[in-house]
C-alpha positions in Angstrom: 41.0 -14.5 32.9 40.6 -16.6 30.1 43.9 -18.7 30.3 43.6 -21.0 27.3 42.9 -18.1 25.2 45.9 -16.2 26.3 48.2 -19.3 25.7 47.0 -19.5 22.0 47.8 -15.9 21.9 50.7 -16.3 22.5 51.5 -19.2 20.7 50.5 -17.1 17.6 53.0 -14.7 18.8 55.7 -17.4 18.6 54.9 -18.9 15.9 54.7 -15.7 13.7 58.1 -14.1 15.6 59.7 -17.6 15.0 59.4 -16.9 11.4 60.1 -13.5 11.1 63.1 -14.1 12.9 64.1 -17.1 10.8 63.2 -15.9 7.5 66.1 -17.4 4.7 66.3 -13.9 3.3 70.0 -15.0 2.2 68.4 -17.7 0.4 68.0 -17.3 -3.4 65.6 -19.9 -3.8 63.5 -18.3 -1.2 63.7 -14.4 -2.8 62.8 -16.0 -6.1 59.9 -17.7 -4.8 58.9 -14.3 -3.2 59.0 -12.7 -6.5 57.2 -15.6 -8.3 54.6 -15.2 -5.6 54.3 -11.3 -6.1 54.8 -11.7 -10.3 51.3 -14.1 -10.3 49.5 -12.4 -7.8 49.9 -9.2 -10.0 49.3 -11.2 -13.4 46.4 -13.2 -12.0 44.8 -9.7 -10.9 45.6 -8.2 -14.1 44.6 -10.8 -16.4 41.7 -12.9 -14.7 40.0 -10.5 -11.7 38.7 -7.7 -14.2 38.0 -9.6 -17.4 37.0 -12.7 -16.5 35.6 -13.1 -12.5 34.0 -10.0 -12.6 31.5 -10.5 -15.8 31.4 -14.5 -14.3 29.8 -12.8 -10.9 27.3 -11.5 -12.9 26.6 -14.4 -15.1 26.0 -16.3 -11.8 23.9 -13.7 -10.8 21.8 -14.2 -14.3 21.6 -18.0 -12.8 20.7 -17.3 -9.2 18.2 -14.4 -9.5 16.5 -14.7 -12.9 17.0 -18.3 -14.0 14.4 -20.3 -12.0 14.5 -23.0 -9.8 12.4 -25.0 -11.8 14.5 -24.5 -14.8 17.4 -25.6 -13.1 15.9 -28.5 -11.8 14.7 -29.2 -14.8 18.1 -29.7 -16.9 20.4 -30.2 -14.1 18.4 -31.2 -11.0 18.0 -34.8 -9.1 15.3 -35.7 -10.9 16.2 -35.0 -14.5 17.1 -37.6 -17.1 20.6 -37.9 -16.6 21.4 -38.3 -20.6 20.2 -34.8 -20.4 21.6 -33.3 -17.5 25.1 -34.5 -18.5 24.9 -34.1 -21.9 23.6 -30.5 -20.8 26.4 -30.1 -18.7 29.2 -31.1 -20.9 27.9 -29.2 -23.8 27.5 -26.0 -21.7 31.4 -26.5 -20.2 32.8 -26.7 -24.2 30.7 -23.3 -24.9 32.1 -21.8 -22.0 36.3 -21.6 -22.2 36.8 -20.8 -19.1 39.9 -21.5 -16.4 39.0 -23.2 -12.9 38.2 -20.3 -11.2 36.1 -18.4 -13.8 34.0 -21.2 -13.4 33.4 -21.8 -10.0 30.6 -19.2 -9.3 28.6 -20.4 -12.1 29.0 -24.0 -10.1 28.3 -22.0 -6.8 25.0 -20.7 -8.6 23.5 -24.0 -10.3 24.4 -26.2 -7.1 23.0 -23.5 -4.8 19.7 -23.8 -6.5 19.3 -27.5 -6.5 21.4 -29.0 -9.4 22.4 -32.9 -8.5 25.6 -33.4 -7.6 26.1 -35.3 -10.4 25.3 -32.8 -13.2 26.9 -29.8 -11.1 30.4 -31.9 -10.8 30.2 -33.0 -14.5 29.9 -29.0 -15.5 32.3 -28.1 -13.0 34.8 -30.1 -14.6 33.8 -29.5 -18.3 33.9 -25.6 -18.2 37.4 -25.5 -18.1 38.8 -28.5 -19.8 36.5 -29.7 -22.7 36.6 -26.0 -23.9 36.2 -26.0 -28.0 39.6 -23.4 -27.6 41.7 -25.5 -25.9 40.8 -28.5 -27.6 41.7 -26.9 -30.9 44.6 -25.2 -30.0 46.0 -28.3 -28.3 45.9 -30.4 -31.7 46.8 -27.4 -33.4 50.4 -27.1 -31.5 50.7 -30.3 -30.0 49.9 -32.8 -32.2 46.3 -34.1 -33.7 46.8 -36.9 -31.7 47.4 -35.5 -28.2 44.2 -33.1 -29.1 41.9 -35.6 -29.7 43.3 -38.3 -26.9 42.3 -34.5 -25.1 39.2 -34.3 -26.0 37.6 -37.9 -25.7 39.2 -38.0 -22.1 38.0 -34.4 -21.0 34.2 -35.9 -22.0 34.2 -38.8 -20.8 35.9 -37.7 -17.2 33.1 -35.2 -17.2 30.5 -37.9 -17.1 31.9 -40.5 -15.9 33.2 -38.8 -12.6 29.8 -36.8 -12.4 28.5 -40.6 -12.2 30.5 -41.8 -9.9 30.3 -39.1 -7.7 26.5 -39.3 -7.6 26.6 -43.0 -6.7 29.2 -42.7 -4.3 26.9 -39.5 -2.2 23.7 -41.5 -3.6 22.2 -41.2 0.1 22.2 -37.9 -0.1 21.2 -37.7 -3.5 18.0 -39.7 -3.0 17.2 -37.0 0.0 17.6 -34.4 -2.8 15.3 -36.1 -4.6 12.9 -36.6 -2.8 12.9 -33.0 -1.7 12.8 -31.7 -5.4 9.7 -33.9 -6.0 7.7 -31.7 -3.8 8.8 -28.6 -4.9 6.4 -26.6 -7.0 7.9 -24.0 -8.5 6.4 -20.3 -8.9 5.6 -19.1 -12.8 8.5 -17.8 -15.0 8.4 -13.8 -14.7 9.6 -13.6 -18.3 9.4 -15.8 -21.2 12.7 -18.4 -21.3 14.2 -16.6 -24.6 14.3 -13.5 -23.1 16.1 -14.7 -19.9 18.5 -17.4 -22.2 19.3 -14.3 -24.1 20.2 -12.2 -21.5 21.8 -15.0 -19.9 24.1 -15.7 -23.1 25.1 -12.6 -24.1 26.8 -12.1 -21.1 28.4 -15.5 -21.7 29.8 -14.7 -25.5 30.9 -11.2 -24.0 33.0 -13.3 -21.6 34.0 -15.7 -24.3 35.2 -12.6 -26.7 36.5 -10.7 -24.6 39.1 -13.1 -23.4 39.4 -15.1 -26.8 43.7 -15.7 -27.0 45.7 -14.6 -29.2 46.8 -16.9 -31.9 49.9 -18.9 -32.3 52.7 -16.9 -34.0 53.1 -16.6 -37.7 49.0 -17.5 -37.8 47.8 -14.8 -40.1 45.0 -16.7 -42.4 42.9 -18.7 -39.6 39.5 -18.3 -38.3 40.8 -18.2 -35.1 43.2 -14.8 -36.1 40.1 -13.2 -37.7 38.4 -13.4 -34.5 41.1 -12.3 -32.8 41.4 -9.3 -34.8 37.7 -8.3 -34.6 37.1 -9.3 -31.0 36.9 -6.2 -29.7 34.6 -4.6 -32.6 32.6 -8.0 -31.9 32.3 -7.4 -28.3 31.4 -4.4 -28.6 28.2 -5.2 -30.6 27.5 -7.6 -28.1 27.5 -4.7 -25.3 24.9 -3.2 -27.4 22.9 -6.7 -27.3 23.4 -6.8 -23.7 22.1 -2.8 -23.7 19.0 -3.8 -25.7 18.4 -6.6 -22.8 18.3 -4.1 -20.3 16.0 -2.1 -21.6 13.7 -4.4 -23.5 14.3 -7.3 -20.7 15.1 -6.2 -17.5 13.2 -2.8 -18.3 16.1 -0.8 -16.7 15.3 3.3 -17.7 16.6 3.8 -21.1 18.2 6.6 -20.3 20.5 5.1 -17.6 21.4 2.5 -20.0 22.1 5.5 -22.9 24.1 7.5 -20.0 26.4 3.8 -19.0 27.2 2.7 -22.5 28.1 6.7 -24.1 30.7 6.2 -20.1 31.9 2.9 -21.2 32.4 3.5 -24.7 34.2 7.1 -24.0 36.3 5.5 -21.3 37.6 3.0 -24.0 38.6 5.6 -26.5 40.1 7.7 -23.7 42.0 4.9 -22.2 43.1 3.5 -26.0 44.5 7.3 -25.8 46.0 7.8 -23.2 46.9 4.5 -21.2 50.3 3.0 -22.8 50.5 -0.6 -21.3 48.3 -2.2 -24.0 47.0 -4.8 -21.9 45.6 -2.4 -19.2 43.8 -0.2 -21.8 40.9 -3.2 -22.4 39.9 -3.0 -18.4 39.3 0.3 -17.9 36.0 0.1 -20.2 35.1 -3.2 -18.7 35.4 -1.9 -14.9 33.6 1.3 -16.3 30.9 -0.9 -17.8 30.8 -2.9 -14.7 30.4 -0.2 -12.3 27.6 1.6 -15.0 25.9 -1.6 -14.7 25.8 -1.8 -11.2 24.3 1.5 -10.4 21.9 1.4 -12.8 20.5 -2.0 -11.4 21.2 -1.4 -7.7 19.4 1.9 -7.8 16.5 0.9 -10.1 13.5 0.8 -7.7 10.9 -1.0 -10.5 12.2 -3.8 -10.2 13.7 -5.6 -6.8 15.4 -8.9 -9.3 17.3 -6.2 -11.2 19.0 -4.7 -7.6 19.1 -9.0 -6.2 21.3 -9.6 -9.7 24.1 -7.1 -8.8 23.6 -8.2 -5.2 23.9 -11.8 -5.7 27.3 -11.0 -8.0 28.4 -9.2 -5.1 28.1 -12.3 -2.8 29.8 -15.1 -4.7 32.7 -12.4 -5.2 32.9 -12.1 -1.5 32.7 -16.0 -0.8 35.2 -16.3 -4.0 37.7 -13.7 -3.8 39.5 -14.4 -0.4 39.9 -18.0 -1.0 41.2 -17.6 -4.7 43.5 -14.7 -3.6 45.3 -17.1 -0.7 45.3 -20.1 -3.4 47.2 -17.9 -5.8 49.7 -16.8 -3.5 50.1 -20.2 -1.9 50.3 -22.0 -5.5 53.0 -18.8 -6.6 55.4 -19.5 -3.8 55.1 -23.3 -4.2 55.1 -23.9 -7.9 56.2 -20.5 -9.3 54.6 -18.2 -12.1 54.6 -19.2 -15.5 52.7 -17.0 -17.9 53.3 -14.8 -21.3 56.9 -16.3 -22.0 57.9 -15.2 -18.3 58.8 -18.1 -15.5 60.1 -17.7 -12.2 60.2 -20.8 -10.1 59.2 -21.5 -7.0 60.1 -23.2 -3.9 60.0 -26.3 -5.8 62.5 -26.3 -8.5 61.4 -26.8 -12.0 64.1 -29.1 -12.5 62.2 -31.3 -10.3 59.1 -31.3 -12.2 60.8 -32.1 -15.5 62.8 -35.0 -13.8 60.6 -36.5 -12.3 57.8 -36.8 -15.4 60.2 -38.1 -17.9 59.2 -41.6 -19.6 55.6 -43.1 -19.3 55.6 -44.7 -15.9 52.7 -44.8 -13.3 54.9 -42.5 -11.1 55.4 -39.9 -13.8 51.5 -40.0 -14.1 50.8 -39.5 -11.2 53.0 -36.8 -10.3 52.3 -35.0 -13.5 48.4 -35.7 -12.5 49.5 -34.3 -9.1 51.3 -31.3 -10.3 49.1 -30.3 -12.5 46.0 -30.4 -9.9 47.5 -28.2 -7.5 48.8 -25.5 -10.5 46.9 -23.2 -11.8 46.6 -22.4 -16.0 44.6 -19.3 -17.1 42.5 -20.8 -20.1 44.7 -21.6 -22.9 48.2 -21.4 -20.7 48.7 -25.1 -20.4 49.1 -25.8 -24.3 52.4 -23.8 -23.9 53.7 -25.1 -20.9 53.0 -28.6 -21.7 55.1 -28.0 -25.1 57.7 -26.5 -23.1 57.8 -30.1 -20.7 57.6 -31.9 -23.7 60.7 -30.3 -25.4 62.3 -31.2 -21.8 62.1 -34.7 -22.1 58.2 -35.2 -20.4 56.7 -38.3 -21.8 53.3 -37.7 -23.7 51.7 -40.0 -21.2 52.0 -37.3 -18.6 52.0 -34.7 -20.5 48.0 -36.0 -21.3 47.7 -36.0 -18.0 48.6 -32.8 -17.1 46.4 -31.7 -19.6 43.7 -33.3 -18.2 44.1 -32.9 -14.5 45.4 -29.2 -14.7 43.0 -26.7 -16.2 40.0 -28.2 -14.4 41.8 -28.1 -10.9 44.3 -25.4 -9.1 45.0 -25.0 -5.5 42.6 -21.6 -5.5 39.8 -23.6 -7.2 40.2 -26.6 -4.4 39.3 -24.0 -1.4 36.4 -22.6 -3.2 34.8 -26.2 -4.1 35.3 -26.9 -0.3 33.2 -23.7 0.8 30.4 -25.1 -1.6 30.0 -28.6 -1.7 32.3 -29.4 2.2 35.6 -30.8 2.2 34.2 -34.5 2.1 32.8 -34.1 -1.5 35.9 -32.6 -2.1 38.6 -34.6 -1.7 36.7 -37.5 -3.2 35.9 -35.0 -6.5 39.7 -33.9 -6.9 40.8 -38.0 -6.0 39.0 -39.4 -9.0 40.6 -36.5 -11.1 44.0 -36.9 -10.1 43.2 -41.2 -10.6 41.8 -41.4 -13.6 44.2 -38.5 -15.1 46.7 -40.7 -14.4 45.6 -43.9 -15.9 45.1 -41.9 -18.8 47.9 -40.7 -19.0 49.5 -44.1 -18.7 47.8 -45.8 -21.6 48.2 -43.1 -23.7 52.0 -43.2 -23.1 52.1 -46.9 -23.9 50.3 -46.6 -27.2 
């Protein structure tokens, strides 16, 4: 008999009885936390799973299986010039506006096929908080002044901790190197354009499709016109993306004719008959996304076309698990704050508003802290940081939490661990949560 496995069997016995029979059910901070737990779990599922992981899958996909190595290596790898790999990457996070977990398989995918560490942390970063959305709508509600101080830091954190990451791991970097210098990479099986183009319109159908609403009484901006049309838009980007499979990927037309007439009959049936209004947008997407996946996994002409849906498939197993236990760890912690609903968590809001009054390096830091560790669906943190600020949080940390929040979250910690190890890690979200808070400070005593 295997003794020392029996004692840590039943240790786990103990442990998990020991709670179980000790759990403050009479508690009402507890129960509330439960409920915050289960009310994020449900939005983040509702909101982030269908329309935005689930096209991201494939848009890493797009990277891993039909963008080649050499083109990554090319913009974002060891040996590229880094004016253009960071300037590549930063530009490519503003297009993006994503949150930090939407953009952690498109991370996963450039990494994976040889970016520098560099480049990779700099886009990382930039997907979710230099985003052209956020920046705007952050001036737009909180002040010109706080949305600029936004954008300048977002950009230069992108670079600048991109940089120092690479010097710090430099050993490792020059192995890279090295490595990349021998590789000769096989001829493109397409021309560029046609691979960029299938690549981006699966990027602007992401982008549309989730494009916020806009603030209220906003009836005469470019931003509400968008918002108005985004469906008819993304819809004639579906038919783009139909035109790519057939012309591109040279799926049968026929399948492609047979998904979209599915996916655009299961939109019309669900704007019939489905009353929650927010539900009636996924059932064409999951229709669309499991038309799309037959249609490539089954397609026997071309092996890249059944790899894409493949590769989606295993970043959504690698990403899934560890995002799902982030979100319920960071609901029962921190709470769920979303669409004008908030249920605190274990940690009492009071708390957080307390303690990141006035501009000191404390404040900062916690607000840096906070905000790392929470996680804002794209857009989300505008409201919540006007809601601190009406509190009595100082616009040092407020800037801080702006800048340390959307590109970190508890989720999005795991998943970076499982792709770059926990060393790279903790060093990556350090230097966010530092120079956040630093930020944050001299912005405050401005």
């Amino acid at each position: 008999m295997d003794y020392k496995k029996e004692i840590k069997i039943l240790l786990w016995i103990l442990v998990v009885f020991t709670a179980v029979f000790f759990l403050p059910l009479e508690s009402v901070r507890f129960t509330t936390a439960i409920s915050a737990t289960l009310d994020l779990a449900k939005w983040y599922a509702r909101e982030h799973v269908v329309m935005c992981l689930l096209p991201a899958f494939f848009i890493a996909g797009v990277i891993s299986v039909f963008l080649s190595q050499g083109s990554v290596l090319k913009y974002f790898g060891a040996n590229a010039k880094k004016w253009i790999s960071y300037t590549v990457a930063s530009v490519s996070g503003a297009i993006l506006a994503v949150c930090s977990c939407t953009i952690l398989p498109l991370f996963s995918s450039i990494y994976k096929r040889g970016a520098g560490l560099g480049p990779a942390v700099a886009f990382l970063y930039s997907g979710p908080a230099i985003s052209i959305l956020s920046i705007i709508l952050t001036a737009k509600i909180l002040g010109f002044e706080m949305g600029l101080a936004r954008a300048i830091g977002a950009i230069l954190f992108a670079i600048v901790i991109g940089l120092i990451m690479s010097f710090i791991f430099r050993k490792e970097e020059k192995v890279k190197k090295e490595e990349q210098m021998n590789i000769t990479s096989p001829p493109e099986k397409r021309p560029m354009w046609q691979t960029s183009f299938h690549f981006f319109t699966l990027v602007l159908i992401l982008v549309f499709a989730n494009w916020g609403a806009p603030t209220a009484g906003d009836t005469t901006s470019t931003w509400y016109y968008i918002f108005t049309y985004k469906w008819v838009i993304t819809a004639a980007l579906a038919l783009f993306l139909c035109y790519s499979l057939i012309h591109i990927l040279k799926i049968n037309w026929r399948w492609v004719l047979a998904g979209a007439v599915v996916t655009a009959a299961s939109a019309f049936l669900a704007k019939a008959y489905v009353s929650t209004t927010k539900l009636v947008p996924m059932i064409p997407m999951i229709t669309g996304i499991i038309s799309l996946s037959l249609m490539t996994l089954f397609d026997k002409k071309n092996e890249d076309n059944r790899e894409w849906t493949l590769s989606a498939w295993a970043f959504a197993k690698q990403i899934l698990p560890l995002l799902a236990i982030g979100v319920v760890t960071a609901g029962f912690l921190l709470g769920s704050t979303h669409d004008n609903v908030t249920i605190p968590g274990v940690i009492p809001n009071e708390w957080i508003q307390w303690a990141v009054g006035g501009n000191s390096f404390l404040s900062n830091l916690f607000a840096s802290v906070v905000g790392a560790f929470m996680y804002f669906a794209t857009l989300t943190e505008v409201p919540i940081v006007q809601g601190l600020l009406a509190s009595g949080m100082g616009k040092g940390p407020a800037l801080a939490l702006l800048l340390a929040g959307p590109s970190l979250s508890l989720p999005n910690m795991l998943v970076i661990r499982g792709v770059m190890g926990t060393k790279k890690t903790v060093v990556y979200v350090s230097l966010v949560i530092v120079m956040a808070t630093f930020t944050g400070l001299l912005f405050g005593s401005l």
